[in-house]
N, C-alpha and C positions, 0 to 999 in steps of 0.2 A: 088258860093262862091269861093274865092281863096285860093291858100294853104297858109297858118300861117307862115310856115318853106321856103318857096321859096325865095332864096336873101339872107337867114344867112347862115355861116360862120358853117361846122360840128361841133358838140360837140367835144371836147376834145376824149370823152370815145368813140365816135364813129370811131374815128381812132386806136383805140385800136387792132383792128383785122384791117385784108387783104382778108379776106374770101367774095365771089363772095355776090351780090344779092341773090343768092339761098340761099345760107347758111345762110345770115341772115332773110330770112326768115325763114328759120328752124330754125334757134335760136330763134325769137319771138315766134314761135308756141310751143317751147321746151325750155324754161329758164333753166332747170338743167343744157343742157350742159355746160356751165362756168366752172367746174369742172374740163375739159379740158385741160389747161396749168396748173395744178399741177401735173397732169400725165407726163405732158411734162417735169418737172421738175424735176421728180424722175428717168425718165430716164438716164435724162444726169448725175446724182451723179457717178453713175460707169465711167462715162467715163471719170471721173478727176482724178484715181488713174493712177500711173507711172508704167509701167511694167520694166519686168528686172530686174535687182542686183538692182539697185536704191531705185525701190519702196521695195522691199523683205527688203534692212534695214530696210526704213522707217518704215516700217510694225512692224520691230524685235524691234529698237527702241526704238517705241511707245507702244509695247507691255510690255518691260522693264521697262519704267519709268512707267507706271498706275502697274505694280507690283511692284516697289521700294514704290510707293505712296499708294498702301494698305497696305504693309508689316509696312510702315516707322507709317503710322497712327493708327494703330491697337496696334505697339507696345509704341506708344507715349501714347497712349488712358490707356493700363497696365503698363506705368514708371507712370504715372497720378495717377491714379487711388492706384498704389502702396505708392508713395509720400503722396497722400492722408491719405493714411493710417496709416504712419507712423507718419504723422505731427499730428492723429487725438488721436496715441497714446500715443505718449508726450505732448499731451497737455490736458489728462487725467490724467497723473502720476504730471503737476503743479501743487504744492498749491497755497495756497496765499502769494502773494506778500511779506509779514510782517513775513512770516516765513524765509523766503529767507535774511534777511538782515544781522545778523551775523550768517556767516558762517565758525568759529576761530574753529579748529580741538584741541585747546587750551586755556588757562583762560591766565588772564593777572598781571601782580602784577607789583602796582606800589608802590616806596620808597620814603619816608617822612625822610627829616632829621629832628633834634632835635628839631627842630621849627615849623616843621609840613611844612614845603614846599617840593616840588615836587624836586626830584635831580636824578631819575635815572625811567628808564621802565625796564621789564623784559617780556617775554611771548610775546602773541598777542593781542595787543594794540586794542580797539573797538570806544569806548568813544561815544559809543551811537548812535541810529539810528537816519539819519536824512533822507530830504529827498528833489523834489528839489524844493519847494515851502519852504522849512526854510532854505536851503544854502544862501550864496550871490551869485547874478545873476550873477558877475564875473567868481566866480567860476564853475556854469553851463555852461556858453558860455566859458569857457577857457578850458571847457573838448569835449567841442561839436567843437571847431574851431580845436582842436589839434587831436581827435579821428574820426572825421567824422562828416564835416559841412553838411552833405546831411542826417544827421537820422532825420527829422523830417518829411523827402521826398521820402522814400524807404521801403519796403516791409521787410527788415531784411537782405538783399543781396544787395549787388551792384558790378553788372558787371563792371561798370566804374571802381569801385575803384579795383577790382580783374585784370582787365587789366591793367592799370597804375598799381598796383603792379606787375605785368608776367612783364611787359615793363623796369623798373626798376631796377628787379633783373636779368636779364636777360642780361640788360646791364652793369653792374656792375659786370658780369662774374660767375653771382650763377645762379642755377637751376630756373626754373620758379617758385617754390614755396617753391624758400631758402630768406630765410630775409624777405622781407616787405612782408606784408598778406594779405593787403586789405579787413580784416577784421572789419564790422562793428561795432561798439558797442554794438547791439545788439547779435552778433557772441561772441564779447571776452566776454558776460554777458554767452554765453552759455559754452563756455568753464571753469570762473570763477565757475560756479554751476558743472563742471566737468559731465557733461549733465545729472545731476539730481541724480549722483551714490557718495550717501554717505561716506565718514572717516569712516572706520574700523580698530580699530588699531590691533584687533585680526588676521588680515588678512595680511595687508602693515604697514612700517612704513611711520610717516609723509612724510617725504622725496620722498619715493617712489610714494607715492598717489599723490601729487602735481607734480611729472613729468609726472607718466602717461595722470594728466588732460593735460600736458603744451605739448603732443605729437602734432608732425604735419605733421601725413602723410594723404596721399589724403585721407582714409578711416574715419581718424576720423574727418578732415574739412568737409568731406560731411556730419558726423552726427551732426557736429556744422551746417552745414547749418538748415539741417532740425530740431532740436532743436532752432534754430533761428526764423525758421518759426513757430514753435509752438508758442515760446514766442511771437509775437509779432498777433497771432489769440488769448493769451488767455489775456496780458498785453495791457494796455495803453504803449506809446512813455515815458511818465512821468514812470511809474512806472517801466521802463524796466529801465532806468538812475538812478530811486532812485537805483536798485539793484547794477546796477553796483557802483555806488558813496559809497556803502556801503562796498560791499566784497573787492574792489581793493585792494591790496597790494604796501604798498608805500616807502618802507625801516622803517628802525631802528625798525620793529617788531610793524609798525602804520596797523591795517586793516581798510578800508577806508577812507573818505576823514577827519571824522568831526576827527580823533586819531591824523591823520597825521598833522592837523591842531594844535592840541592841544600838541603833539609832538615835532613840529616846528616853531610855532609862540606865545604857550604859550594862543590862542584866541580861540573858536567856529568858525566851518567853515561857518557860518554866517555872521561872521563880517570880513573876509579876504578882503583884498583890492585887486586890479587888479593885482601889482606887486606878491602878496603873491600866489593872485590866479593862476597864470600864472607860479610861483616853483609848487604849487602844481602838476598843471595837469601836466609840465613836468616831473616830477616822474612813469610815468606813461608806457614811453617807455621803463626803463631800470631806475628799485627804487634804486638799491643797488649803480647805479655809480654815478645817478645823487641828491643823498641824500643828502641834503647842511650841515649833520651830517658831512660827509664825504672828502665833498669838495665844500665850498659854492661857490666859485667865478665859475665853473662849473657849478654849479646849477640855478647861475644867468644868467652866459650866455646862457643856454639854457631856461630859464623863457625868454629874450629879444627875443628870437626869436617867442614864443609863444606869446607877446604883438603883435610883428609886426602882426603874425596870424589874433589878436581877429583885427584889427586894418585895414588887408584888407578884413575882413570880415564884417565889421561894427557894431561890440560888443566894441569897444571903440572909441573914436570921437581921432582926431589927438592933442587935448592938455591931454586928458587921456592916451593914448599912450607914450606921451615925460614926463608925471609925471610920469609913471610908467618907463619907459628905468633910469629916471635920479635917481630915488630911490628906487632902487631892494631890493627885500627884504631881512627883515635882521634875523638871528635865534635870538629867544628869550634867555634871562638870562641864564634859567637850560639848555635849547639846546645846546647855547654857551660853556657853562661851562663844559659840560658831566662829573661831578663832581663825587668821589669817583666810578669810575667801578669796579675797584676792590673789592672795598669795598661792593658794592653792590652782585658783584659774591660771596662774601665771606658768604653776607648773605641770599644769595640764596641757596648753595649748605650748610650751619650748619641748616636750620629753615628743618621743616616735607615737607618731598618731595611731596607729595598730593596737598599741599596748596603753593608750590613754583615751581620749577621743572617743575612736571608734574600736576599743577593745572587744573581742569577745570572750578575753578570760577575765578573772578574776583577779588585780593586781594590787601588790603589798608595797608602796612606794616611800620611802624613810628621806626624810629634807632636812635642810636647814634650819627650820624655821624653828625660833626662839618664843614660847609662848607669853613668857615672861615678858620680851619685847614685845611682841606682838601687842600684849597687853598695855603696856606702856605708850606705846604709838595711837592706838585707838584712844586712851584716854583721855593723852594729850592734844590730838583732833578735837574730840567733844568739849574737853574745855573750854581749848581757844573759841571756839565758836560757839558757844555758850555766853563766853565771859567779855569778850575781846571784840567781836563781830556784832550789827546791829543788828536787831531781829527782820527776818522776811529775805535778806542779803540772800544771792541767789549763785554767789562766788564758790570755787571750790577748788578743792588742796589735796595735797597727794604727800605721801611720806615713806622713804626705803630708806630702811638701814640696812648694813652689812658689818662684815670684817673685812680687814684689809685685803684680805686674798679672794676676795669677792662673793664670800659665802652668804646669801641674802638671810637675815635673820628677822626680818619684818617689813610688811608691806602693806599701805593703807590705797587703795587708789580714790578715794574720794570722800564726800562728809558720810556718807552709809556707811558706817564699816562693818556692820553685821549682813553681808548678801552676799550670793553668788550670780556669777555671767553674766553682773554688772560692765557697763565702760570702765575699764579701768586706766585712770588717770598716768599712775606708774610709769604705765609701760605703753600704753597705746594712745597717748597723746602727745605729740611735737610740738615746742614749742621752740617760740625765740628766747636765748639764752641771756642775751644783755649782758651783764657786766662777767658774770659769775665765769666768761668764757676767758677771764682778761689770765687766768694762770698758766694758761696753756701758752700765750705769747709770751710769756716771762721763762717760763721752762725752756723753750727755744732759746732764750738769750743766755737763762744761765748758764744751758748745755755746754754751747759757743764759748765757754769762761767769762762772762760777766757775772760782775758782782751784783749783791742787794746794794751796795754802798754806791756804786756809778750812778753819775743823773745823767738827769735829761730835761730840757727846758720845756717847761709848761706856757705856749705863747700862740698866739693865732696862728693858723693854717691851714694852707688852704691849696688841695692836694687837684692835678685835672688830670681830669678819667679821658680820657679818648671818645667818643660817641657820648659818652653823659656828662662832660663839661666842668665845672671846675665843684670842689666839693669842699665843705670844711666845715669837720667836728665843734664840738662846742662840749664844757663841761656842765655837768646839772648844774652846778652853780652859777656859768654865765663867767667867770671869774677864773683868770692868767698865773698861777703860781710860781712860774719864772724855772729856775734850776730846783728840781725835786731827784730826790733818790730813788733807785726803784721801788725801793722797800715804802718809800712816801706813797707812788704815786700808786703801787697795788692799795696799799692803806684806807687811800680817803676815794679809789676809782675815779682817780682823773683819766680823761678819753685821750687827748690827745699826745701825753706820754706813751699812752698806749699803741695807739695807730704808729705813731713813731718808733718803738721799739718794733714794731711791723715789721712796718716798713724797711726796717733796716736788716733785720734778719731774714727777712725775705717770706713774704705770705708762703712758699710753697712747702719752706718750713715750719710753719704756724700750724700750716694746714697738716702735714704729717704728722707733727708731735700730734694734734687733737686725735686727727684718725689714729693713730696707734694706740693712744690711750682707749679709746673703745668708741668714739664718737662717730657709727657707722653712716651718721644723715649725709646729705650733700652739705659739703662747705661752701660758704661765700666765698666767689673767685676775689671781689674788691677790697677796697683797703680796711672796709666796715667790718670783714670779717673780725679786727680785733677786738669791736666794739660789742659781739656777740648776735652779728645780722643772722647767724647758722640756727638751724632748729634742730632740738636733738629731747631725747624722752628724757625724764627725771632719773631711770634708772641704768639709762648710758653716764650723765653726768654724775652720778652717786659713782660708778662702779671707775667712771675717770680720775674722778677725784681720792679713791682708794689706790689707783695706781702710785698716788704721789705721796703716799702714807707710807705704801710699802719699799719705797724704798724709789721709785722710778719705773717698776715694771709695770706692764701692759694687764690687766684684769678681764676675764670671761664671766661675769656674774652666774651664778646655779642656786639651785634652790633645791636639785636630784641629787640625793647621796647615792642610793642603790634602788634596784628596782626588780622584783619578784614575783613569781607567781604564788599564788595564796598553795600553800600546802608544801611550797619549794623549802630547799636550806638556801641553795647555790641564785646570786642574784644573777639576774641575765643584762645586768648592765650597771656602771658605776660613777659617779662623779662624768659631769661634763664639761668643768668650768675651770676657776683656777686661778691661778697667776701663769701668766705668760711668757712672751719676750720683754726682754728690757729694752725700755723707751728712751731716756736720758741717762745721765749718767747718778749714783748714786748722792752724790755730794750735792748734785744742780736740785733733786728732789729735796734734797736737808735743807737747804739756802731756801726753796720756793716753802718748806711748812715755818720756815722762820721769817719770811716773808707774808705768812697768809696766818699766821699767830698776829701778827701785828695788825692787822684787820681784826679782828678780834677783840683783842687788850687794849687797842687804840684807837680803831677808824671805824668803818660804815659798819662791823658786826657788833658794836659790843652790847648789843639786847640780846647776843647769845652767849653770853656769860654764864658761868654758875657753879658754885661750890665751889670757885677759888682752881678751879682745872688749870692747865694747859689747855686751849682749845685753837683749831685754826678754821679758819674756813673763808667764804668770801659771797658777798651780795649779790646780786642781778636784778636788774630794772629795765624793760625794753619798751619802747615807744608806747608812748601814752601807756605806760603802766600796765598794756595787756598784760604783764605776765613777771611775776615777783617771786624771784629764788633766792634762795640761801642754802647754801652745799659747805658742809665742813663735818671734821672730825675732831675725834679725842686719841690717845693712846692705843684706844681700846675697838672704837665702833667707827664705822662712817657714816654719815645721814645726810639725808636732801630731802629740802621739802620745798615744793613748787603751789603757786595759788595764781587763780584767776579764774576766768568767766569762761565755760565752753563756747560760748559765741563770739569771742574776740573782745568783751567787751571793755572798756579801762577797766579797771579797779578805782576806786576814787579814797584818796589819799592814803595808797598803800603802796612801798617798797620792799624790797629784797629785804632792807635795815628793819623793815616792822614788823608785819604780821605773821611772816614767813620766819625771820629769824627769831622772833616768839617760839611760835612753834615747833622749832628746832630745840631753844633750850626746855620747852614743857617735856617734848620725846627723851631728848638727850638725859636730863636730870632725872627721869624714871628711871631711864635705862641704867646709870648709873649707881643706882642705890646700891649701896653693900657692895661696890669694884671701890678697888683701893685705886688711889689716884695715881696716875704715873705721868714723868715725863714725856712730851713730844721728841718723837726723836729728828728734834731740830740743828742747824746748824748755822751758827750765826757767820759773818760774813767773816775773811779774811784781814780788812782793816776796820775792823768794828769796833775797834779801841781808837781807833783815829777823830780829830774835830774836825766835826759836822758845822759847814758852814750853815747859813738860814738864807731861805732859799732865797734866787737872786744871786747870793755871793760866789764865790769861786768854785769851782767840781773840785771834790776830794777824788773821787776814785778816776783812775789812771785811763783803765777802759773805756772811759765817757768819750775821752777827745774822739777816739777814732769812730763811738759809735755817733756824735753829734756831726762830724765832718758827711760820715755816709748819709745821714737822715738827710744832711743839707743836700748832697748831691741829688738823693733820690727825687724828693721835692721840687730842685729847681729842675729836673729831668722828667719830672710829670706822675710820677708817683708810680711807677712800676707799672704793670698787667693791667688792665681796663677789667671792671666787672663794676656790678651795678651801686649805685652811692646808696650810703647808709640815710635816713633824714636826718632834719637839721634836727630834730630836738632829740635824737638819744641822750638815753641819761648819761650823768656820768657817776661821781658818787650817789649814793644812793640814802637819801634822807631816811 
């Protein structure tokens, strides 16, 4: 038999080895040995290390980096595991979503004018949880394009967006984590929740609590981080955005989207269009600058840049884009208007602090207030001092009107009239009255049964006080008119008729008729009181001067009709004001508006003239011109408007007769448009048909003797009661 294998070619494996014939016969008879070149292979492992310094680094090295690599893993393993823990205990202390949504450290009150519309906010505006399946989808993609187009794709952190912010500020010459935050939405939702630590007012005031939330050093971003990561292991993406659309802060006192909406457009942030949407969410960088309350055309240009936004991000198609650029949104009616603020302050700070102020409900408050007036008064303001005033003039004027019964229907406190938690002029500034006080000593005399028709000698006199020595008035004019009637001397505000009809009825009666009428300042105890030494607000002397419209009684000015809780029928409080007790008798009032008509028709008012009315009212001028009024009514309204310098300063060539009585008829003749004209309900004197001597000549009315007999006694007897002398230059008529 021949061999099988003779003529082929060795196996492969059989060149494997070099070892003799013999050895492969030892290798068939002994198969383990194979084992063999792995021996061989361990030997040579030693002989690939490097000897000398070379290998001795390598060695050190190597030895270095597998300890940086167990130290580095061990302690990532305990930051882990620490993280963990912390995300696993915020997100233990989350409630539910639905409790998180208003989060207002305060209630909110909003103002109803007389007609029940919306005219003013106060507090922290809510206007209801929404969420973002009821928003319009505008509105959610114009918050998600502008705050963080990557939240529906991230964990609650984004390193991108933290580097592009480091890159930013960095370049722009601020610290790596001054200005842009690259803070998620998620992140500012954790900060908003101020990371879960409650309003204590016992502890911080508001103020303080919301900058601690708004801190931003690296200690407290890293606990917004990990407060971020909680919310978003125990939240939905949806329900982390309703939170945020809810708490944000957006100016004018709107807390979240659906207030701000209803704030600014007058709509449910449901039905906002792209334009409206796209102001909103810009509110969002910076509420208070970019508040289109504030400054809309700002507001809009930064809404256009938030279209472009939605627009390369494909939340609006390019002909929704170019309708939104060409018509930006516009603020609604009451937005626009921001009608009676002061007025509104006025009835914030007289209604129960609980339920205004410092509410923590919700409250529905319906006033007085006339928008219509309202508007009138403001326009008539800008006017004059547009038209009338020299430019840079640093003077400033105030205007309330009412109804007889003291219902305030408009109220300007200063040349702003579009502001809130301004000083307001109105009401929180006292000043000296000057002339415009001389009605209230005439109502005293009327009371008493004197006539308009009785005089009184207009002549030097010269009255001594006890401790302040001898005193005597003088007329603005410097000039004696002898025997004047009363109706003359209120007329043309001559002084020292005035001080003499004082004096004769008795300052203590002067002083009561004013205080009854509403005049709660301190009165001047001396004889100056007639001359108007007393300081009193515009809208005490408005609401005095209504007393003697209505008839003689006493006036409680209001501005609160009713006052409720949002959601109520039943209000929980009503009217606080009013007509009062009666002050004079009805007839002495009729006599004083036939009296103060003649000032008007005849003497120091008639630059408040117009449209051919009935009108009455009367000037004021007080030393050195600090301070120039004019108070008077029609049938229908009363008004007072006060002007001067908050620092005392003169006015330079301005009386009660000028620029103030201007302004009265600019208000007045607005206010009047479309009211049918009616008479005062005046009443002329008893012998009003009798001849009127020219002054100097003999007194018609009967009353005079006995009142000129007393003036004389008082006089030569020193002039009653000691209080302090008026100066020598009060005015008297008022140029």
């Amino acid at each position: 038999m021949s061999d099988s294998r003779r003529g082929k070619r060795p196996l492969v494996a059989d060149r494997r080895y070099t070892a003799s014939p013999k050895t492969a016969r030892k290798s068939k008879a002994k198969p383990k040995a194979k084992a063999k070149p792995r021996k061989t292979a361990r030997r040579r492992a030693p002989a690939r290390r490097r000897g000398g310094l070379i290998g001795l680094l390598q060695r050190l090295i190597g030895w270095v980096v597998r300890l940086v690599w167990r130290i580095t893993w061990r302690v990532g393993a305990v930051a882990c595991l620490g993280l963990a823990l912390m995300v696993g205990y915020y997100y233990t202390t989350l409630p539910d979503v639905t409790e998180l949504l208003d989060g207002r450290a305060r209630g909110s009150v909003t103002l109803l004018d007389d007609q029940g519309r919306v005219f003013a906010w106060r507090g922290d505006q809510f206007g209801g949880a929404i969420t973002t399946e009821t928003v319009s989808h505008h509105l959610r993609n114009a918050i998600i394009a502008t705050e963080d187009k990557r939240f529906y794709h991230h964990f609650g952190l984004s390193p991108r967006g933290i580097a592009s912010a480091v890159r930013i500020n960095l370049s722009e010459g601020r610290g790596p984590l001054s200005g842009h935050g690259g803070s998620t939405i998620t992140q500012q939702t954790a900060k908003l929740l101020c990371l879960g630590v409650p309003f204590d007012p016992t502890v911080q005031s508001e103020a303080d609590y919301e900058a601690d939330c708004r801190r931003g050093t690296i200690k407290r971003k890293a606990s917004e981080a990990i407060y971020a990561l909680a919310m978003e292991a125990k939240y939905s993406k949806d329900e982390i955005l309703t939170v945020y659309m809810n708490r944000a802060f957006l100016g004018a006192g709107a807390r979240g989207f659906e207030a701000a909406s209803q704030r600014y457009f007058g709509k449910s942030a449901a039905n906002v269009s792209p334009a409206e949407a796209a102001m909103l969410a810009g509110l969002l960088v910076a509420p208070t600058r970019f508040a289109p309350t504030n400054d809309l055309a700002r507001s809009q240009n930064r809404a256009a840049t938030i279209v472009r936004l939605m627009n390369e991000q494909g939340y609006l198609s390019d002909s929704e884009a170019r309708e939104a650029q060409n018509n930006p949104a516009q603020l609604s009616q009451a937005a626009e208007a921001r009608a009676g603020g002061y007025f509104a302050d006025w009835v914030m700070s007289s209604g129960p602090e609980f339920f205004t102020r410092k509410t923590t409900e919700d409250v529905i408050i319906k006033t007085t207030l006339d928008q219509r007036i309202q508007r009138a008064a403001d326009d008539a303001m800008d006017w004059v001092f547009e038209n009338k005033v020299r430019p840079g003039s640093k003077a400033q004027a105030a205007i309330v009107v009412m109804s007889a019964d003291g219902a305030v229907r408009a109220m300007v406190g200063g040349r702003e009239t579009k502001v809130a938690g301004a000083f307001n002029r109105a009401v929180q500034a006292k000043r000296q009255t000057g002339s415009a006080f001389k009605p209230f000593v005439y109502a005293a005399a009327l009371d008493l049964g004197y006539s308009p028709n009785d005089t009184v000698t207009d002549e030097p006199l010269t009255i001594n006080i006890p401790g302040s020595g001898p005193w005597s008035p003088r007329n603005y004019t410097n000039q004696f008119y002898g025997k004047v009637t009363l109706t003359e001397a209120l007329k043309d505000s001559l002084n020292i008729p005035a001080v003499k009809v004082s004096e004769f009825v008795g300052r203590d009666l002067v002083r009561q008729v004013a205080s009854d009428f509403g005049l709660e300042s301190d009165l001047a105890a001396g004889p100056a009181l007639a001359l108007g030494a007393s300081e009193s607000t515009l809208i005490e002397m408005t609401s005095a001067y209504a007393g003697i419209l209505n008839g003689g009684s006493s006036v409680q000015p209001y501005g609160l009709i009713e006052l409720r809780l949002l959601g109520d029928e039943e209000p929980l409080m009503g009217t606080g004001g009013g007509i009062g007790e009666r002050v004079v008798q009805e007839q002495a009032a009729r006599q004083l508006i036939y009296m103060m008509e003649k000032v008007v028709s005849d003497g120091t008012g008639k630059r408040a003239q117009f449209g051919g009315r009935q009108l009455a009212g009367k000037t004021g001028t007080t030393q050195a011109a600090r301070d120039a009024w004019f108070v008077g009514f029609s049938a229908d309204y009363v008004a007072g408007v006060w002007m001067g310098y908050d620092d005392n300063t003169p006015l330079t060539g301005v009386t009660g007769a000028g620029l103030p009585a201007e302004i009265w008829r600019e208000t007045m003749a607005r206010v009047h448009e479309g009211v049918p004209a009616k008479p005062l309900p005046m009443m002329g004197p008893s012998n009003a048909g009798a001849e009127r001597e020219p002054r100097g000549g003999q007194q018609t009315g009967g009353g005079a003797v006995g009142l000129l007999e007393g003036l004389l006694r008082d006089i030569l007897g020193g002039g009653g009661t000691s209080g302090r002398p008026a100066p020598d230059n009060v005015h008297g008529p008022d140029r």
